[in-house]
Residue frames as qw, qx, qy, qz and C-alpha x, y, z in Angstrom:
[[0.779, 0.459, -0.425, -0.039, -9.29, 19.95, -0.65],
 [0.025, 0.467, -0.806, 0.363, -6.69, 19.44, 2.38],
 [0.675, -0.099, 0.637, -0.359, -9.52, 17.11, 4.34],
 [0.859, 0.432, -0.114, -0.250, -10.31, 15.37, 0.93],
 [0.589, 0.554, -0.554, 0.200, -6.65, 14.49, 0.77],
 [0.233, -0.369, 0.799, -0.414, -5.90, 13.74, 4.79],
 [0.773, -0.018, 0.494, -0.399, -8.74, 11.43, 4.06],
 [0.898, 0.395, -0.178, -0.071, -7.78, 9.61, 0.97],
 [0.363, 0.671, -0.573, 0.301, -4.44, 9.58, 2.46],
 [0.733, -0.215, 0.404, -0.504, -6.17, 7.82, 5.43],
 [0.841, 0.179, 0.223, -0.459, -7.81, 5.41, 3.54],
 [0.740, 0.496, -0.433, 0.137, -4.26, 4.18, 1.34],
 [0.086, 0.415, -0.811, 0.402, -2.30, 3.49, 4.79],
 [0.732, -0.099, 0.525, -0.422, -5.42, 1.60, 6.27],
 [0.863, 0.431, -0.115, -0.235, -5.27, -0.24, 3.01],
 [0.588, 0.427, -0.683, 0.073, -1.42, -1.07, 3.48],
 [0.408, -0.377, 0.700, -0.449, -2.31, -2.34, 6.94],
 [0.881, 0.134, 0.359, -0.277, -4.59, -4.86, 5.50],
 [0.703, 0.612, -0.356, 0.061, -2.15, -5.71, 2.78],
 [0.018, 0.430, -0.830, 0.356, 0.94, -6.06, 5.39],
 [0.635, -0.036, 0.652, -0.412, -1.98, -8.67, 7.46],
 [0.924, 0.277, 0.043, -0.260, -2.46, -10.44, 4.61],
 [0.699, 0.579, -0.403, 0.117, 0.94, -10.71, 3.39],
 [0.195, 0.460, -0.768, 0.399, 2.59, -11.40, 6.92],
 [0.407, -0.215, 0.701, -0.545, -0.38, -13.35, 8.61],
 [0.765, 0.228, 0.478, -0.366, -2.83, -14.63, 6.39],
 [0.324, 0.475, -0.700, -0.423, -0.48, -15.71, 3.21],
 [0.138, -0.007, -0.987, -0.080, -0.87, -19.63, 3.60],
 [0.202, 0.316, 0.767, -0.521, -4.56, -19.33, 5.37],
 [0.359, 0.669, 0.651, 0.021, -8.14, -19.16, 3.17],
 [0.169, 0.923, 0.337, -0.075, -7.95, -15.38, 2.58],
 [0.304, -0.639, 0.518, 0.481, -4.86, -15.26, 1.60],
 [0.533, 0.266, 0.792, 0.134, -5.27, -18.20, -0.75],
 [0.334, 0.738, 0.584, -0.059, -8.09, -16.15, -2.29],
 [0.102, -0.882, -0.201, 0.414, -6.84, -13.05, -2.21],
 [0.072, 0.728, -0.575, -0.365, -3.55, -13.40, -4.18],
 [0.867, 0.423, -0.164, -0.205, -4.98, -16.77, -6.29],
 [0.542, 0.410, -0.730, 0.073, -2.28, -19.68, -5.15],
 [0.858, -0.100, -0.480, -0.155, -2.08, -22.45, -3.96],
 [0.702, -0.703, 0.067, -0.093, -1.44, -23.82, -0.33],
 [0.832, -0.135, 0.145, 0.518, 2.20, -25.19, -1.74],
 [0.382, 0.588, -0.015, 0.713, 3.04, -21.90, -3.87],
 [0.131, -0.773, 0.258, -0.565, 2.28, -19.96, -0.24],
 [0.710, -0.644, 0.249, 0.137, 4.33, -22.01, 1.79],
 [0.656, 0.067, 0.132, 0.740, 7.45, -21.87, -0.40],
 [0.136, 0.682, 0.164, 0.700, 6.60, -18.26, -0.79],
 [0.432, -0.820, -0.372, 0.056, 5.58, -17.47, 3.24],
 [0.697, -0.183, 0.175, 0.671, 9.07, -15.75, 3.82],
 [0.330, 0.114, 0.273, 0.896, 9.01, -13.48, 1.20],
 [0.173, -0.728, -0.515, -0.419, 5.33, -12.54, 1.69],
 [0.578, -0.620, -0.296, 0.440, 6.15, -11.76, 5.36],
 [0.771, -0.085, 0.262, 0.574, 8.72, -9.66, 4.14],
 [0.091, -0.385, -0.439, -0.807, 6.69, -7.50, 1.64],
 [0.330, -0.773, -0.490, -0.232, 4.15, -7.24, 4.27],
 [0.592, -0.557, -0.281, 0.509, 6.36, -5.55, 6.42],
 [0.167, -0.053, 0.257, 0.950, 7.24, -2.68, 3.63],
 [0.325, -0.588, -0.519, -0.528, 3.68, -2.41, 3.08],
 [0.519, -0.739, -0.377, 0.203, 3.49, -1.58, 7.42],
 [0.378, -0.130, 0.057, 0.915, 6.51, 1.09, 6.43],
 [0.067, 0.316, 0.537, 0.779, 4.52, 2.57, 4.06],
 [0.458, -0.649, -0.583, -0.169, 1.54, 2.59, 6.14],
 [0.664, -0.313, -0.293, 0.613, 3.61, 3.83, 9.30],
 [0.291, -0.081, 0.248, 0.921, 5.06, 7.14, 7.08],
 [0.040, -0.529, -0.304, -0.791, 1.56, 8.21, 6.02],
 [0.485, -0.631, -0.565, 0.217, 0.28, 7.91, 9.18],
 [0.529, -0.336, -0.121, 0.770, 3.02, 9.71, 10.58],
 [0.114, 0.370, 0.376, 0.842, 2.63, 12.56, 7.66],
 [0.265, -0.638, -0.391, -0.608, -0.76, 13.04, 8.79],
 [0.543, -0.645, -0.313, 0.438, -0.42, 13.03, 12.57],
 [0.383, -0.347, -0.198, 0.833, 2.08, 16.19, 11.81],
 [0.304, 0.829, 0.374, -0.285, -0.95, 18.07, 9.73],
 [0.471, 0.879, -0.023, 0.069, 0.36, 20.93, 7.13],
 [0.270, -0.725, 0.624, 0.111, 3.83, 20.55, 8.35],
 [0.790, 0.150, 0.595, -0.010, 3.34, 16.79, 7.26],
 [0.622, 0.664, -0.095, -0.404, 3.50, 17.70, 3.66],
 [0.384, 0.532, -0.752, -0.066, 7.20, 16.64, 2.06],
 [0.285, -0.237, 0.927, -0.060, 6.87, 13.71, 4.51],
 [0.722, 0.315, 0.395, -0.473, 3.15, 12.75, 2.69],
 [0.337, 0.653, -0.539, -0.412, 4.72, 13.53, -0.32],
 [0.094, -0.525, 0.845, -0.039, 7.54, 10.96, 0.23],
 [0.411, 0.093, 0.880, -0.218, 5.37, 7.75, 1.23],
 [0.616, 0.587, 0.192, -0.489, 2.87, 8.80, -1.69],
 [0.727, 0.532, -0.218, -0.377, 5.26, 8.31, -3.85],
 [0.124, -0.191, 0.970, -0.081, 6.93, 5.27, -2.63],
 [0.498, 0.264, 0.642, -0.519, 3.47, 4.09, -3.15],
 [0.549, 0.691, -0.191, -0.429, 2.96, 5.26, -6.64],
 [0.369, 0.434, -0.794, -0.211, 6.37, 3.25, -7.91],
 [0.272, -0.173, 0.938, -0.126, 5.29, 0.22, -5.64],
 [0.664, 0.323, 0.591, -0.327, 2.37, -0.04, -7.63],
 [0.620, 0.734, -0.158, -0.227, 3.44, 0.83, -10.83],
 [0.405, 0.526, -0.714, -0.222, 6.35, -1.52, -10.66],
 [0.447, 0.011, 0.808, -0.382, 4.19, -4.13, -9.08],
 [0.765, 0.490, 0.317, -0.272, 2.17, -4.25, -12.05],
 [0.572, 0.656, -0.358, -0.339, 4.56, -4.26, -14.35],
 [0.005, -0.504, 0.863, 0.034, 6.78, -6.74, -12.94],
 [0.408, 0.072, 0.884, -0.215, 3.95, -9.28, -12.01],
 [0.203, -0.189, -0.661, -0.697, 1.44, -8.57, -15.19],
 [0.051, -0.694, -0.718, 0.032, -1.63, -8.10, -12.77],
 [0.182, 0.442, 0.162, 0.863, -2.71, -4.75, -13.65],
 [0.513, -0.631, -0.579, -0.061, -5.12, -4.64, -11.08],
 [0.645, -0.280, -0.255, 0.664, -2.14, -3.55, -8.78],
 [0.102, 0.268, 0.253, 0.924, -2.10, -0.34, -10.67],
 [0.459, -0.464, -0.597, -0.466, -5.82, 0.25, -9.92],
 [0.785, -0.489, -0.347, 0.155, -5.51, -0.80, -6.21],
 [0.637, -0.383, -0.066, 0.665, -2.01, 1.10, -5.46],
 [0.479, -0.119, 0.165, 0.854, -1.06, 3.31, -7.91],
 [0.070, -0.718, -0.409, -0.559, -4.10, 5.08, -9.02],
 [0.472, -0.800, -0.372, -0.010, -4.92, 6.31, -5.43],
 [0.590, -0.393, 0.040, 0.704, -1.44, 7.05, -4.31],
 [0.327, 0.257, 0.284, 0.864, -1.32, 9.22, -7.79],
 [0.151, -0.766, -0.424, -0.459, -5.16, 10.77, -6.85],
 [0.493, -0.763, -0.193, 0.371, -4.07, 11.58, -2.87],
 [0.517, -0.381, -0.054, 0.764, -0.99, 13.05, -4.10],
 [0.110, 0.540, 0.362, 0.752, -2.48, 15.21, -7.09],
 [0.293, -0.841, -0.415, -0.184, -5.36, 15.96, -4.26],
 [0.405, -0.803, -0.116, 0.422, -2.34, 17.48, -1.59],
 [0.484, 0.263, 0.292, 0.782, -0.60, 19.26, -4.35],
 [0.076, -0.522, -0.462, -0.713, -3.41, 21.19, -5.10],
 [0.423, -0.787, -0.448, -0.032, -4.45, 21.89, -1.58]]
C-alpha cells in the first residue's frame, strides 16, 4: 500500500506542475484558453492573479515532492501538502461552482491520503 500511495502521491504533484504551467505560462495562450473556458480579454485582466495561483499550485507540488524524497520519515510532511490539497479543492469548487475541481483535486488528494494512512 506504501508504493500505491508514493505513487498516487507522485502523480497529484506532477499534476500541480502542470496546473502551476498553465496558470503561470499558458493562461492567455490556446491551452489555457481551453483549459479554464475564457476568453483572451477575461485572461489578460486575470494574467496576474493566475500567475499567482500557479505559483501555490508549484508550493504544493514542491512539499509532496519533498515528502516523498524523505520516504517513511516523509509522512506528517505528506500528510500536510495532502491536505492543503484536499481544502484547495474542496474550496475551489465551492467557491467557483465547477465541481469538476473536486474530481480533479480533491478526490485524489482525499484517495493518496486515505491510501498513506492505511499504509
Amino acid at each position: 500500500m506504501s508504493t500505491l500511495a508514493s505513487i498516487v502521491i507522485a502523480a497529484i504533484a506532477l499534476l500541480h506542475v502542470y496546473i502551476l504551467v498553465l496558470e503561470m505560462f499558458l493562461w492567455d495562450k490556446p491551452a489555457g484558453l481551453r483549459t479554464f473556458a475564457q476568453t483572451r480579454e477575461e485572461a489578460t485582466a486575470s494574467k496576474v492573479l493566475a500567475a499567482n495561483q500557479g505559483l501555490y499550485n508549484g508550493f504544493l507540488a514542491a512539499g509532496l515532492f519533498w515528502g516523498l524524497s524523505l520516504g517513511a520519515a516523509g509522512s506528517g510532511v505528506k500528510i500536510f501538502f495532502l491536505s492543503c490539497v484536499l481544502i484547495a479543492g474542496v474550496y475551489g469548487a465551492a467557491s467557483t461552482g465547477i465541481r469538476r475541481i473536486l474530481f480533479i483535486q480533491a478526490v485524489p488528494a482525499a484517495v493518496a491520503l486515505a491510501l498513506l494512512l492505511l499504509s
